[in-house]
C-alpha positions in Angstrom: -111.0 -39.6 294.6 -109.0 -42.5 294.9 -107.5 -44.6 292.1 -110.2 -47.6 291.9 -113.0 -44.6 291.5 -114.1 -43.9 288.0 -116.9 -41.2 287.6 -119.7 -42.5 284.9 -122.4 -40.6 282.9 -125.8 -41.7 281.2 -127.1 -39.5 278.4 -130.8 -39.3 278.9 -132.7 -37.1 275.7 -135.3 -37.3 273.3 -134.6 -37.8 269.8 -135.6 -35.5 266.5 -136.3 -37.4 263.1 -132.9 -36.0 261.9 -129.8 -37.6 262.7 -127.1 -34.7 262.9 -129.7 -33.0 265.0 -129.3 -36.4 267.1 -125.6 -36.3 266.7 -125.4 -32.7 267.7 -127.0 -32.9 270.7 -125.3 -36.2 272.1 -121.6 -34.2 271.7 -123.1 -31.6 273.7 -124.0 -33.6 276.4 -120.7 -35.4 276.4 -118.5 -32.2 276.8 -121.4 -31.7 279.3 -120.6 -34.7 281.1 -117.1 -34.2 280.7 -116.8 -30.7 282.5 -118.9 -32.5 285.5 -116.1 -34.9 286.1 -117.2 -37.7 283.9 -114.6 -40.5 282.0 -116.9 -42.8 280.9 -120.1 -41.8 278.9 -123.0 -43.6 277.7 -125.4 -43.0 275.4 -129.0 -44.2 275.1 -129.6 -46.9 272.4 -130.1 -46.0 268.7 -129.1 -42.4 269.8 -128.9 -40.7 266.5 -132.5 -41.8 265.6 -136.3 -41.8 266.3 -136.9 -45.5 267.5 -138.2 -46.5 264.1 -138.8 -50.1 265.1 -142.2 -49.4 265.8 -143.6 -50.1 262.2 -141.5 -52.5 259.3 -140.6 -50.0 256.8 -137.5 -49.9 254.3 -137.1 -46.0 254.4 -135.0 -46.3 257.9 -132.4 -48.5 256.5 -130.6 -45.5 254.8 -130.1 -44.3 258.7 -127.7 -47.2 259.3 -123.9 -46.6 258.6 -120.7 -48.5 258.8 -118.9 -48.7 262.0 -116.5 -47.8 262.5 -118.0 -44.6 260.1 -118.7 -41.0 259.8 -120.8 -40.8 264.0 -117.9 -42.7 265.2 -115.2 -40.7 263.5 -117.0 -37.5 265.2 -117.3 -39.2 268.8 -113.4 -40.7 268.3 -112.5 -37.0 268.0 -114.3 -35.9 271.1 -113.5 -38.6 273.1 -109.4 -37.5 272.4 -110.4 -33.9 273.2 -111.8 -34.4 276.6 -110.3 -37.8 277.1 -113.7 -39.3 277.9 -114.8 -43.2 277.0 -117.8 -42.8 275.1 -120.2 -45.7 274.2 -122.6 -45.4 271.5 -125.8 -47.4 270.0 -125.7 -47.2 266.5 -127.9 -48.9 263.4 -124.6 -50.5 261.5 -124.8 -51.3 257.7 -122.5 -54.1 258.2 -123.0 -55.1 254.2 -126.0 -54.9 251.6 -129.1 -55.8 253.4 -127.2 -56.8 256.6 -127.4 -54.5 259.5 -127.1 -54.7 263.4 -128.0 -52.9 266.4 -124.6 -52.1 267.4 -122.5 -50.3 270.3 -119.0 -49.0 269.6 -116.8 -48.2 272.3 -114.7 -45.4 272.0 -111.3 -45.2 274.6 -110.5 -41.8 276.3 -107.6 -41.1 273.7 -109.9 -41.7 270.7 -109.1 -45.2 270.0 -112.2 -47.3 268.4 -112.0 -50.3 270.9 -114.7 -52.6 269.1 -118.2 -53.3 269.3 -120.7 -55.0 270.7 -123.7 -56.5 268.8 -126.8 -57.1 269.7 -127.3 -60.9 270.8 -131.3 -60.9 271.4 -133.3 -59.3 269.1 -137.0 -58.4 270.0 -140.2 -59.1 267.8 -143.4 -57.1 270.3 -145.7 -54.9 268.9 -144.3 -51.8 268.8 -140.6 -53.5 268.7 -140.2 -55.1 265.3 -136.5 -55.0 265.6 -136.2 -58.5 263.9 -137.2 -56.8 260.7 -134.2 -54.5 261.1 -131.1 -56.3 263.4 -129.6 -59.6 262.3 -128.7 -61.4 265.9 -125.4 -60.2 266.9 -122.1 -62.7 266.3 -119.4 -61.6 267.9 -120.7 -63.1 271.4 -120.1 -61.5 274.8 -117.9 -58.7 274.9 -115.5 -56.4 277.5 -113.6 -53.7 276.4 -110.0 -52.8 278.8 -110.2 -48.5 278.2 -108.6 -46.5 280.5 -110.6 -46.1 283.5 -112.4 -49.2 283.9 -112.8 -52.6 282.2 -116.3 -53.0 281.0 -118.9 -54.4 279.4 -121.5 -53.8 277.1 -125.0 -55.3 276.1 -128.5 -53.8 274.6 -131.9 -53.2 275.9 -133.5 -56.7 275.1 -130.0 -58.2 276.3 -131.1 -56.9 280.1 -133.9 -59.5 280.4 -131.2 -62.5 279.9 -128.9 -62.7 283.0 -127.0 -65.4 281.1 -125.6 -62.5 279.2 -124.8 -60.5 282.3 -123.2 -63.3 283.8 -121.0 -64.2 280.9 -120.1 -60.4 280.3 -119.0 -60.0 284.3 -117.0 -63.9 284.2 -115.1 -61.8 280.9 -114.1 -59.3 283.5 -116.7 -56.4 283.3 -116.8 -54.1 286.6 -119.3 -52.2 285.2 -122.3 -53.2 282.9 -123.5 -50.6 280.8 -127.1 -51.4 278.8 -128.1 -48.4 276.0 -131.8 -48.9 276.2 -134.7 -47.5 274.4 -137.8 -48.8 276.4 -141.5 -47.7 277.0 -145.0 -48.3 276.7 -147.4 -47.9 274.2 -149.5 -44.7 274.7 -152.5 -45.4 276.3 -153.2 -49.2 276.2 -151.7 -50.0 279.7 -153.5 -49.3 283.2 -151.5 -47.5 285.6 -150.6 -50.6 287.6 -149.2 -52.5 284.5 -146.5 -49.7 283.8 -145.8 -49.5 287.5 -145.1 -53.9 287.2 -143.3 -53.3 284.0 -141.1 -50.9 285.4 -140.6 -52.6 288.8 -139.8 -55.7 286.3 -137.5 -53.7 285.0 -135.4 -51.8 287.3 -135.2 -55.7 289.4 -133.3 -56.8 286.5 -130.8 -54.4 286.6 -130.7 -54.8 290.5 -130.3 -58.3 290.0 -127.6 -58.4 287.6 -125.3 -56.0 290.1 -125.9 -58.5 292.5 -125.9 -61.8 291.4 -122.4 -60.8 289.4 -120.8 -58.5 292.0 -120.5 -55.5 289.8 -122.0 -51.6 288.9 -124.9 -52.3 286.1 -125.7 -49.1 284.3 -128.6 -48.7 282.2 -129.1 -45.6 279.8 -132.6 -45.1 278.3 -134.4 -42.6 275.9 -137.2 -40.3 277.0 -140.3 -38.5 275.6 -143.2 -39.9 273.3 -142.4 -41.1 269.7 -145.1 -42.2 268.0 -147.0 -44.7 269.8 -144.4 -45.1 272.5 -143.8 -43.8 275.6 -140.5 -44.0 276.4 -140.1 -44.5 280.4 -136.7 -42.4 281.1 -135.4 -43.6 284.5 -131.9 -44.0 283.8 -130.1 -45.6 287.0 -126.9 -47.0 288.2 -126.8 -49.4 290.6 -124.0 -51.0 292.6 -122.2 -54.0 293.0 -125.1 -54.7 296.6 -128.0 -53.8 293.7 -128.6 -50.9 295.5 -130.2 -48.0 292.9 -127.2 -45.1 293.7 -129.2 -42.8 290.9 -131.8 -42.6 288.9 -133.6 -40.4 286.4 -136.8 -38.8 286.0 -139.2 -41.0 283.7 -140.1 -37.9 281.4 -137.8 -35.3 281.4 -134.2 -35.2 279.5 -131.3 -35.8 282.3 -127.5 -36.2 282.3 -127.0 -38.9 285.2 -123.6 -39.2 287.2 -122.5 -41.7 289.7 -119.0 -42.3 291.1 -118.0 -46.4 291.2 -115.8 -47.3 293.8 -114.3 -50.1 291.7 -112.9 -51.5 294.9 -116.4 -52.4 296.0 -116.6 -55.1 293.6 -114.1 -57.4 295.8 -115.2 -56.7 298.9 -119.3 -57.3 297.1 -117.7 -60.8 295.7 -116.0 -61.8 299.1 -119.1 -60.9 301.1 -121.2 -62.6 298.6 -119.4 -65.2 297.0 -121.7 -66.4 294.4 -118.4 -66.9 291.7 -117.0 -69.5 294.0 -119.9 -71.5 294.9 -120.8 -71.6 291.2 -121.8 -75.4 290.6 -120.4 -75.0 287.1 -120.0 -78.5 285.9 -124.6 -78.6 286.7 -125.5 -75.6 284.0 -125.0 -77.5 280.8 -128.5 -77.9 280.3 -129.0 -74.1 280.0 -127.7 -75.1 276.3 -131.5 -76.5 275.7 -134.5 -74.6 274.4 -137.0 -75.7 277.1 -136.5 -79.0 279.6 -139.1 -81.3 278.3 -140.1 -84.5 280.6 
């Protein structure tokens, strides 16, 4: 393996309704991950809980925690151990009656690197997250750990490729995306989850593509409540070719080796950063283009 290769993992499970079950389970797929050659490990979003965005109720507001706090203390600890990255979706309690969807990013020596929160914030049936997550306010974010520079955005974030772009223009040469994504049991027709899907993994594609860079995209599986999660964890690289991808029901621990060098010769061949028309995008800053 040379030096510009870094191995990656995506932690694909189900979730119980208690937490240190949750928490349990995701250490022992990291040290699983670990042994298979992994350095940087991702976790699905909101891994230490059931998605409880699915109804507005004040009971799952005593889940959230500080962060950095007692998950990240135990995932700084393992990360040292096996001198893994690990990044990991939690619900912060940032102060009374302020909370975020939030991603910490752990380096391989056990340093808590920062966090990203969640910019766009959902409001679907069956994804009341607005009830839940203030907007995130620390913008874009990339995080320099050991192996690889890279970036870090959430689930709803993978329909914007404004934040993808910004994210790869900080320096990202991989995307990762914790995601917890489904559909409601039983209300679609077969050929609306197959579009939704297709939707989705062409986002991802996309983003490797238009940015030059590995995307990786982490989801939850199995059927909580009214929602069934889709699975389908993938990488794709820098050409938006799909290198891996999950099964959309059963738990999986997905691996892909990034050739970091791929992203140069990706940019050269395609050289959508230099023909960037820069000084044309300021209207992007407006809601809608009215005539």
């Amino acid at each position: 393996m040379n030096s510009e290769t870094v191995v990656i993992a995506l932690v694909q499970t189900s979730c119980k309704s208690q937490p240190a079950e949750n928490l349990a389970k995701a250490c022992g797929k990291i040290r699983e991950a670990a042994a298979r050659g992994a350095s940087i490990i991702c976790l699905q979003e909101l891994f230490a809980t059931l998605y409880f965005c699915q109804t507005e109720e004040y009971e799952p507001f005593a889940h959230a925690e500080p962060v950095p706090g007692p998950s990240t203390q135990v995932l700084q600890e393992l990360a040292s151990e096996l001198e893994v990255v690990i990044i990991a979706s939690l619900f912060e309690a940032r102060a009374r009656g302020l909370f975020h969807n939030t991603a910490a990013v752990i380096d391989a020596d056990g340093t808590y690197l920062g966090m990203y929160r969640k910019m766009h914030i959902p409001d679907d049936p069956g994804f009341y997250e607005k009830f839940y997550f203030t907007p995130g306010d620390l913008g874009y974010k990339v995080f320099k750990t050991r192996y690889a520079t890279i970036g870090v955005l959430i689930c709803w974030d993978q329909w914007f490729p404004e934040a993808a772009r910004i994210t790869a223009l900080k320096g990202a040469d991989i995307l990762f995306y914790p995601t917890a994504i489904g559909w409601a049991s039983g209300e679609q027709s077969a050929d609306i989850r197959r579009s939704q899907q297709d939707a989705w993994k062409t986002m991802h594609m996309s983003h490797a593509v238009a940015n030059g860079i590995y995307v990786a995209a982490a989801n939850r599986v199995g059927t909580e409540g009214e929602l069934e999660f889709w699975g389908n964890s993938l990488v794709c690289d820098p050409s938006g070719q799909i290198m891996i991808e999950a099964s959309h029901h059963e738990e999986a621990l997905l691996l892909a080796r990034c050739d970091l060098s791929r992203i140069g010769f990706s940019r050269s061949h395609w050289p959508f950063l230099r023909d960037r028309r820069i000084e044309t995008y300021g209207e992007l800053q407006q809601r809608f283009l009215d005539k």
